[in-house]
N, C-alpha and C positions, 0 to 999 in steps of 0.2 A: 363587485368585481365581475367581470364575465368570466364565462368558464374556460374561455383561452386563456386567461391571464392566467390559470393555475398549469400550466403544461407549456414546457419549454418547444418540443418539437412533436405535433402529433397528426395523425392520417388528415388531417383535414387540411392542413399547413405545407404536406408533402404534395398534395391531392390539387389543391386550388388551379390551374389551367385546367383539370379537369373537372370540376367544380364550376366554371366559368360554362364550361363546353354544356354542361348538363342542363344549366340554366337558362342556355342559350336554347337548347332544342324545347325544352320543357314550353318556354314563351313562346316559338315559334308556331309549336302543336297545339298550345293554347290560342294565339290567335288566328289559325286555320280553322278547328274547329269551332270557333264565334263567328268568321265570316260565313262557315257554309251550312250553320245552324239554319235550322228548318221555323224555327218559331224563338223571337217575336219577330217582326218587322226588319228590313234592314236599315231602316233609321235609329233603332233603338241597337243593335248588333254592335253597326258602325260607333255610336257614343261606346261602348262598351269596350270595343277593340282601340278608342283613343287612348280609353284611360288606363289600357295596359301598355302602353307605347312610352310613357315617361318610366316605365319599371327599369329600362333596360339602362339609362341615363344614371336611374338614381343609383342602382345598384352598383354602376361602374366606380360612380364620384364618391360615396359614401359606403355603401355595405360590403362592398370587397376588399376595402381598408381595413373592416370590423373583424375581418375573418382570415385577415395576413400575421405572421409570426412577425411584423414592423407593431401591425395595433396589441398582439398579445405583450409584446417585450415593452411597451408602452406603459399598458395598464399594469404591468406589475413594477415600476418605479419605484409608486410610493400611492397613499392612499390617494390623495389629490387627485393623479392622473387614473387609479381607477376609476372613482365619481366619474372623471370628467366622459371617460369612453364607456360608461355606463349609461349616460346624459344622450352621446352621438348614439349608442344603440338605439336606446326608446324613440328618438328623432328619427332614425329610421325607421323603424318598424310603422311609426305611427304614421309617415308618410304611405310608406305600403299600404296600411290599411285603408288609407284614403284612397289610395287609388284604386285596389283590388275587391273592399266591402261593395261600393255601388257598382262595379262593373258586376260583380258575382251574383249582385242582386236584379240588375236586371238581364243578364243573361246564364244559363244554369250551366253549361260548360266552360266558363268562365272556371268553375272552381276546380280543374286539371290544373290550375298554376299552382294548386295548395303544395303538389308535390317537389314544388322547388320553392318554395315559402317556409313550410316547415319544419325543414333540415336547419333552414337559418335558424330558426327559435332558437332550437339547441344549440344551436354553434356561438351565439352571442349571448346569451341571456342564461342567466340563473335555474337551476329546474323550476322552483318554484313559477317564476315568473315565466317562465318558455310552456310551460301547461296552460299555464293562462290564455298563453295566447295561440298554442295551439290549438285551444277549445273556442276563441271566438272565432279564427280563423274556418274551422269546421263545421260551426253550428251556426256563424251569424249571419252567411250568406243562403241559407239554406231558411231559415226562418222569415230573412227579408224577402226572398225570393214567393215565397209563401204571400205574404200579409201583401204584395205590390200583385200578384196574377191570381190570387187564387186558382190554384189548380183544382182538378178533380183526387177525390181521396185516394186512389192509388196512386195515381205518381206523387202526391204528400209524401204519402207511407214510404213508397221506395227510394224518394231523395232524402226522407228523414232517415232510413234507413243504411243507406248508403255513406250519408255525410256520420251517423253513430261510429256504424265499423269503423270508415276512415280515423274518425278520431281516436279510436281504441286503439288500431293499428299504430297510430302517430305517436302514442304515449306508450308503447310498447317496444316499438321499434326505435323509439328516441331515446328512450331509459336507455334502453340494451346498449346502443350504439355509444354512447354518453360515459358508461360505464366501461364499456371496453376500452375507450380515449383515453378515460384515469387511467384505466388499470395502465393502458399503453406508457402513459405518463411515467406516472410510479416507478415502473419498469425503467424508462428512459433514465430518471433522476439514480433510481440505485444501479443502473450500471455506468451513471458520471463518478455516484460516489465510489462505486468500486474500481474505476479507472484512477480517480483521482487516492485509493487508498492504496492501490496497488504501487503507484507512482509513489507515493509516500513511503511504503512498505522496499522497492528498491533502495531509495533515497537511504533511507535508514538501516538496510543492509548494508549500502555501501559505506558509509559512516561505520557503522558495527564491525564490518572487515576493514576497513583503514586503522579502525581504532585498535583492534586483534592485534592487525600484522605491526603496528609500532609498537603494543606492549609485547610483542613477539621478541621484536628486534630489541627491544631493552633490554630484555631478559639475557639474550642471548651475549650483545654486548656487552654484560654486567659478567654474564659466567665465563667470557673469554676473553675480549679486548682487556678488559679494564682491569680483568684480577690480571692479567700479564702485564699489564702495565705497573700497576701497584706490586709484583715480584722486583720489575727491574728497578723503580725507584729503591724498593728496599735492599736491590744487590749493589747499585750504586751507591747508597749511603754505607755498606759496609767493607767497598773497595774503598772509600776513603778514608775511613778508619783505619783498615789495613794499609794503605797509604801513607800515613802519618804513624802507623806503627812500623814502617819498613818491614812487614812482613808481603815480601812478592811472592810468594809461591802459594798461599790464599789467596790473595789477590786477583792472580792469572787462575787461580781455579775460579773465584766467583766470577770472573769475565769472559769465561766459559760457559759458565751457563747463564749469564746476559745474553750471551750470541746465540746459546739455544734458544731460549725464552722468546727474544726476538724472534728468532726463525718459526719458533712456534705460532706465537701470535700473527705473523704476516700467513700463512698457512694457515690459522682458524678465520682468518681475514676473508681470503680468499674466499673457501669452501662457505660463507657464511654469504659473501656475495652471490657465489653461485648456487647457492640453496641445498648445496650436499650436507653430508655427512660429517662430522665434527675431526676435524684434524689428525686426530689421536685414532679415531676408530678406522678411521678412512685403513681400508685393506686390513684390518687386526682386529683380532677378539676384544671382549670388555677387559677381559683379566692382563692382556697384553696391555691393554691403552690404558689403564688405571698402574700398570707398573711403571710405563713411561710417567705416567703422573707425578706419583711418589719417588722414580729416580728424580725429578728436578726441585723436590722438598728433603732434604738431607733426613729431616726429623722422623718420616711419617714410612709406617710399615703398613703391609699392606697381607692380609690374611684371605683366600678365600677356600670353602666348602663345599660342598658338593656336587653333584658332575657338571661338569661346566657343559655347556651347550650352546648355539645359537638360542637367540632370541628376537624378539622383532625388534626392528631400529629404532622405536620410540621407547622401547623399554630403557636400550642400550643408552642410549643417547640422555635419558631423564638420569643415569645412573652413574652417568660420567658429571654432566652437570652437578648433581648432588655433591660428587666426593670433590668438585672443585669449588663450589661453593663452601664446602666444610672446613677443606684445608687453608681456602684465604680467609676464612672467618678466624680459623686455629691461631695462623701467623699475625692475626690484624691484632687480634685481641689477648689472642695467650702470648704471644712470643713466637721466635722462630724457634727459639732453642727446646718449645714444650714438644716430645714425642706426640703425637697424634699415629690413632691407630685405625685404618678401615678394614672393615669385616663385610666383604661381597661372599652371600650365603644365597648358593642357587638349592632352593626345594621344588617339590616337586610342585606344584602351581601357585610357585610366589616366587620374588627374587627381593633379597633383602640385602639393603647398603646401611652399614652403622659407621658414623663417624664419632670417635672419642678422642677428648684431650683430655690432659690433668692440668689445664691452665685455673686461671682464676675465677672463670664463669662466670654467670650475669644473670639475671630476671628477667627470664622471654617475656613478663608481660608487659616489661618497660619499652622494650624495642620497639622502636617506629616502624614507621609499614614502607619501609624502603625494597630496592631490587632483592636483596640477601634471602634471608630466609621467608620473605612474601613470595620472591618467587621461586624460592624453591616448594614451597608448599603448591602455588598453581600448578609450575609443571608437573607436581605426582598426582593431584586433583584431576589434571588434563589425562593424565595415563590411567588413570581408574584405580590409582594409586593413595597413599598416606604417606604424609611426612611428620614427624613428632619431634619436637625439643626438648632436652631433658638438660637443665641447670642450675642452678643457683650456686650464688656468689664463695669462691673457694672450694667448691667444690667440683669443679669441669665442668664439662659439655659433653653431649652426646645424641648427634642429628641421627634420625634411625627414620629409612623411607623403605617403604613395603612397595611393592608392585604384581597386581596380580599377573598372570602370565596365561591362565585358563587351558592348562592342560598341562601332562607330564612332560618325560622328557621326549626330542624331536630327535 
């Protein structure tokens, strides 16, 4: 695989027309200084400045393909297409070599093109195999060059000299640069993944809050809509009993408080669509809106303790909830006829609602996980609250929700 193919978008990919431009000048400076080279011949210069002249061609058709984020998104396909632009590397480089070894060899400034040669290594090829051939690239024109002129021993020495450094530099400077690409890479990939988890992380907020606000609104429907509507079915089935008993003066009372009931419920309707305050509390204390509660249950008294106080709307509100989910639980299961009694006990950093019957009671651990007491236990969970059932069969009920309040009285 080439080392593009591991890295979606990187300097070199960003870079290329100026890549292009560097190549172009590097050649150009290289074949200036061949033509106005002092030594050898300009018969021998001239071949040498030929065989840099198809560099400029090949590199167009072939190596600047090698080095486009089109050849890296290629090579990383599938294994096939890596071989395959592993295959077009070697085929190019190994043409370079052809053309750049004997020009380097017989003319010694020749070897200025190294510096836009062997950026490529790195940019196409493996390290392993990019050292490779940054070291013939460094040492093989420098050696030919040698064994075809025999120089005198100090220029030996300073172009062996010169072509070392260069190399060390070249493995030095190619590492560094190579590495920083990764790291660049790296980088690039964990802030797609973190774009893409963030995008996930919204997605699934917003799922999380759709799914909230409908068990919100279930809840909320179950402790209003639906226990008013389950009153009025059961005040209509005992106006028709009292209907078929000719007792009207029952009657027109229990259709009294249909039309409350009603009135009720289109007013928790409301304020539930408009996201206020629960019907009952709207402008009135707990202790007020829990009397209006129990005035519309004939059965159910209502006792409270301690200094009454404001308190925050989430308390109020989870504490109305509770005594109406107690009292249709009372009517559903015990009878309308069983007394039910609520006990609002304001202390000093708690607020405690007890709901008791003396109906027939049941076995909390039998109960399904319906709106009822599921969600009366979430809403006091959601207040930093407790809610606890206390039952069994013939012996009552008795719903007791605790609410911290985190401080005295206000």
């Amino acid at each position: 695989m080439t080392r593009g193919a591991a890295r979606d978008v990187d300097a070199w990919d960003r870079t290329i027309r100026l890549w292009d431009v560097y190549f172009a000048v590097v050649w150009a400076a290289t074949l200036a200084f061949v033509l106005g080279a002092g030594f050898p011949g300009w018969p021998v210069r001239l071949v040498a400045a030929l065989l840099l002249v198809p560099l400029v061609p090949w590199y167009l058709l072939v190596g600047r393909a090698l080095i486009q984020p089109a050849a890296s998104a290629e090579s990383a396909e599938s294994a096939e297409s890596a071989e395959s632009a592993e295959r077009r590397t070697m085929r190019y480089l190994a043409g370079v070599m052809a053309l750049f070894l004997p020009s380097a060899v017989l003319v010694g400034e020749v070897r200025l093109m190294t510096f836009a040669l062997i950026p490529q290594c790195f940019m196409t090829l493996r390290m392993r195999r990019a050292l490779i051939a940054v070291t013939v690239i460094n040492l093989a024109p420098v050696a030919g060059w040698a064994l075809l002129w025999r120089p005198a021993v100090p220029d030996l020495f300073a172009n062996s000299l010169s072509a070392t450094v260069s190399l060390v530099f070249s493995v030095v400077i190619g590492s560094w640069v190579v590495r920083i690409i990764d790291q660049s890479a790296e980088r690039a990939e964990l802030i797609a993944e973190l774009d893409a988890s963030r995008h996930e992380i919204s997605r699934l907020s917003a799922a999380h809050g759709a799914l909230a606000e409908r068990e919100r609104m279930a809840r909320e429907i179950h402790d209003t809509l639906a226990q008013g509507f389950t009153s009025l079915l059961m005040l209509v089935q005992a106006v028709e009993a009292e209907l078929d008993q000719h007792d009207l003066p029952q009657a027109r009372r229990h259709l009294t408080m249909m039309d409350g009931t009603a009135r009720q419920n289109l007013a928790e309707a409301r304020a539930l669509v408009a996201g206020g305050a629960p019907a009952d509390l709207d402008g009135a204390s707990l202790p007020d809106a829990l009397r209006r509660l129990v005035d519309r249950h004939a059965s159910a008294r209502l006792e409270v303790t301690g200094p009454v106080r404001p308190l925050p709307a989430g308390a109020e509100v989870v504490a109305l909830r509770s005594c109406q989910e107690g009292l249709t639980n009372a009517r559903r299961h015990a009878g309308s006829s069983v007394p039910v009694g609520i006990r609002l006990a304001y202390e000093e950093e708690s607020l405690t609602v007890a709901i008791h019957d003396d109906g027939c009671g049941f076995d909390p651990d039998a109960v399904g996980s319906g709106y009822g007491l599921a969600g009366l236990r979430a809403r006091a969970v959601a207040a930093g609250g407790t809610a606890t059932v206390r039952s069994a069969p013939g012996a009552g009920t008795t719903v007791t929700v605790r609410l911290p309040l985190g401080g005295g009285p206000r």
